[in-house]
C-alpha positions, 0 to 999 in steps of 0.5 A, a space after each residue: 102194163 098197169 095205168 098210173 097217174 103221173 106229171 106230164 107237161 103238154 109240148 107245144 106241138 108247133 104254130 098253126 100257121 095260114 088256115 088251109 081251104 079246099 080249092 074250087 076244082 074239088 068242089 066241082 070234082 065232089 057235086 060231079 060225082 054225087 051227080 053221076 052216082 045218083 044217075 037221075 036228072 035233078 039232085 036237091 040237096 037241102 041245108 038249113 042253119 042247123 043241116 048245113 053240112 051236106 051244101 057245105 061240103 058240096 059248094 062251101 057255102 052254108 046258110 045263116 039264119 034260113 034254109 037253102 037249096 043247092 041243085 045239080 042238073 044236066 050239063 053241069 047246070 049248079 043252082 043255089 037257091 036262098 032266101 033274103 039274108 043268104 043271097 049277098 053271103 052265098 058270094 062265099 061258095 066256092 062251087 064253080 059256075 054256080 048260078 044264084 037264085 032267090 026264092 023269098 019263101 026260104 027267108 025268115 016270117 015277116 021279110 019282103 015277099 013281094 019280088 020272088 016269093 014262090 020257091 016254085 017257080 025258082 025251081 022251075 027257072 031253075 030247070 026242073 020239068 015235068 017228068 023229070 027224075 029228082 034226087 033229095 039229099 036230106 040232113 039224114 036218112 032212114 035205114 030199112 027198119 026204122 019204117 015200112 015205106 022208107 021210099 016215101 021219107 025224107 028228113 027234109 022239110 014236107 013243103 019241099 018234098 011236095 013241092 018236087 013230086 008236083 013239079 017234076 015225077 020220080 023222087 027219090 032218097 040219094 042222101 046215102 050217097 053223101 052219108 053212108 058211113 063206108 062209102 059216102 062222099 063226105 065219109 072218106 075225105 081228100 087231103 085239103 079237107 084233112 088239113 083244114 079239120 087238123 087246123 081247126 082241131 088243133 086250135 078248138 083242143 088248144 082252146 078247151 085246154 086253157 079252160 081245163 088247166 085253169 079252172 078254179 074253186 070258187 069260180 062260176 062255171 061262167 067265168 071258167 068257161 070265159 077263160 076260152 081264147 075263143 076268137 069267131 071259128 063256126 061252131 058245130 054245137 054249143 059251147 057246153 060246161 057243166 057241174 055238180 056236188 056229190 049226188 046231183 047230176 052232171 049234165 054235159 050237153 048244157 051251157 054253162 049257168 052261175 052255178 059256183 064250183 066247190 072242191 069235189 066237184 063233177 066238171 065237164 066242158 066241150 068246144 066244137 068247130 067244123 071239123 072237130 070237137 074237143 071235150 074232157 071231164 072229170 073232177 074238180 078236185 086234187 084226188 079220190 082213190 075211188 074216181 082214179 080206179 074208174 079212170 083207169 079203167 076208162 083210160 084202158 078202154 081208150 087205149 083199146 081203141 087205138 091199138 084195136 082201130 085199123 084201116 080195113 078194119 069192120 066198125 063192129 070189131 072195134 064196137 067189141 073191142 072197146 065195148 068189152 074193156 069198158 065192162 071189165 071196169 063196170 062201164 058202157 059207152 054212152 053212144 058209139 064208142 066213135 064216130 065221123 065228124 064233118 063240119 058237123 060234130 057227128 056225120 055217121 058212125 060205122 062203130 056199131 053193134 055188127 056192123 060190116 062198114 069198114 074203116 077207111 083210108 080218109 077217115 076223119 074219127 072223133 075219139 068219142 067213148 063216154 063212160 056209164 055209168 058214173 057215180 051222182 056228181 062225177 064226171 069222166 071224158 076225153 075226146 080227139 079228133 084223129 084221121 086215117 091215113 094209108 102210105 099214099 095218103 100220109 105222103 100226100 100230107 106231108 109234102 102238100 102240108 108239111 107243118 101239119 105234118 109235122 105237128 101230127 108227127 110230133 103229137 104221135 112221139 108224144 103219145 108213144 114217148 110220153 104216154 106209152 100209147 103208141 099208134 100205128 102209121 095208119 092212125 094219125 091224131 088231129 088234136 092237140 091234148 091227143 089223149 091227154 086226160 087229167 082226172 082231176 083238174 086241180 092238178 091238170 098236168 097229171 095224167 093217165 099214161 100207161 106205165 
């Protein structure tokens, strides 16, 4: 069926409501399990501003401004070790019985050290012993070609490695357990965590809407960017919004300058909470035959994933799938044509060239298929945020979050009705603007559908 440009007016799909949490017994029930998988004494898992997805997901507290260390051990022992700033605010963890130490080496250059200064010691007070059997869940890991001697690596900081082979005996990488793109712990979530990452996708595309929708000639990318009802949500990246005339450069991870927009323009903007990102891009004008064409070749290649993507299906199939649509309009992906979000905007990715890694039910996806390449000065994205879901899985939803529910099920008629993409059950879209891409943001109400 051919691609056409045509008025589409976006619904409201429905009020978000009260933010939905994930209850305390699941934390409990998520630090159990790393623990008996990783099947040694001690598991360390370390977070910092930036790397704070792991200790989040595993105790609902995530450190400001310092590192951060949460350790699970024999009979249940859970430490959180912080630093000066972080002490009053780890009241905020969730993660039952949860003891907190502060170790003043983890604050900030030029903070008091003179009570508790040496991490050291805290991990000692904490329980960790000679002999013991230690296992480091960094913010990623190395896979086996990336070097020789990948036992010996962790992507945390090296006074922390050191630290643990002086203190205690055999250290050892558990972070797979936590990230592995198939099975990992943080890769296939529960049904709280589902609802709270649809709250948060629902309002970060709302959001970025009435950026996209509004934007003006003549406006500074500052004040389009200001036209964000941005009301305190945690991001996962910066906010970005970016533009360039004919022959410059889009680049669309910056933040957004004074530059004025003109007519014709390469415009790009993102949002992105925990849980969920939202981004479009195209251009700042009301039509160009040439751009449309490469639109509806991307906006194909976009519909391949949806009626490609499935719930058992191996991530280098839908690799395939997308990556050839994208070369019959002379494009490639940029990145993985998708990956796992987490409060992180990306956790891991199993869409990669081969892989075996399967999609799953609990899957939360980022739609994330970046056209290149694009002409100097233009621009072209549409990214969501979708879930997969099996029957017992979608039952679940519905009769635990039923508003959510029924927001994902009226965003899924909006699709099929008036968009012509329909999904299968398994697939259930998170985001607000769920595909809805104009290429052209002086008529943002036109979009691409599938005639």
């Amino acid at each position: 069926m051919p691609i056409a440009l045509k008025p589409v007016a976006l619904p409201d799909f429905g009020p978000l409501g009260r933010q939905p949490t994930v209850p305390p017994a699941t934390y409990a029930a998520r630090a159990d399990e790393l623990y008996r998988r990783a099947g040694l004494d001690w598991v360390v898992v370390y977070a910092d501003r930036e790397h704070f997805g792991n200790v989040m997901f595993l105790s609902g507290f995530e450190p400001r401004f310092e590192e951060a260390l949460l350790l699970l051990g024999p009979g249940e022992r859970r430490v959180l070790i912080t630093g000066n700033e972080s002490e009053s605010y780890a009241a905020l963890a969730q993660l039952p019985g949860l003891d907190v130490m502060r170790a003043q080496s983890l604050s900030l250059m030029g903070q008091d050290r003179s009570v508790e200064p040496k991490l050291a010691i805290r991990l000692r007070d904490a329980g960790i012993r000679p002999g013991d059997t230690v296992g480091l869940v960094g913010w990623k890991y190395f896979e086996p070609e990336e070097d020789e001697e990948i036992a010996g690596l962790f992507f945390v900081p090296d006074s922390l490695a050191g630290m643990l082979r002086r203190l205690a005996g055999e250290l050892r990488d558990v972070t797979p357990i936590l990230m592995h793109p198939e099975t990992g712990l943080r890769s296939v979530v529960d049904v709280d965590q589902i609802a709270a990452f649809e709250w948060a996708a629902a309002r970060c595309s709302s959001a970025l809407w009435q950026v996209v929708s509004n934007v003006k000639v003549g406006d500074t990318e500052f004040s389009a960017l200001g036209r964000l009802p941005y009301e305190g949500d945690p991001l996962n990246v910066h906010t970005m919004f970016a533009s360039a005339g004919p022959g410059g450069a889009v680049i669309g991870l910056r933040s957004p300058s004074a530059r004025r927009l003109s007519k014709g323009d390469g415009v790009t903007t993102a949002l992105g909470l925990w849980g969920a990102l939202s981004s479009r891009a195209g251009l700042l004008d009301d039509g160009n035959d040439a751009f449309l064409l490469k639109a509806k070749s991307y906006f194909e290649a976009l519909i391949a994933w949806y009626h490609t993507a499935e719930i058992g299906l191996p991530g280098g199939e839908l690799f395939s799938a997308v990556t050839e649509k994208l070369a019959q309009g002379g494009l490639q992906s940029a990145l993985n044509p998708g990956h796992l979000g987490s409060h992180e905007e990306w956790l891991h990715s199993p869409v990669r060239p081969g892989s075996d890694d399967r999609l799953r039910s609990g899957m939360v996806f980022q739609v994330d298929v970046i056209p290149v390449p694009m002409p100097a000065g233009q621009a072209l994205n549409n990214e969501d945020a979708v879930v997969f879901a099996d029957g017992t899985l979608r039952a679940e939803l519905a009769q635990k979050y039923p508003e959510a529910w029924a927001r994902i099920e009226a965003r899924r008629r909006f699709m099929a009705d008036q968009l012509g993409v329909p999904l299968k059950d398994s697939i259930l879209p998170l985001s607000s603007t769920p595909l809805y891409l104009p290429p052209f943001w002086l008529r943002p109400d036109h979009v691409l559908v599938r005639d």
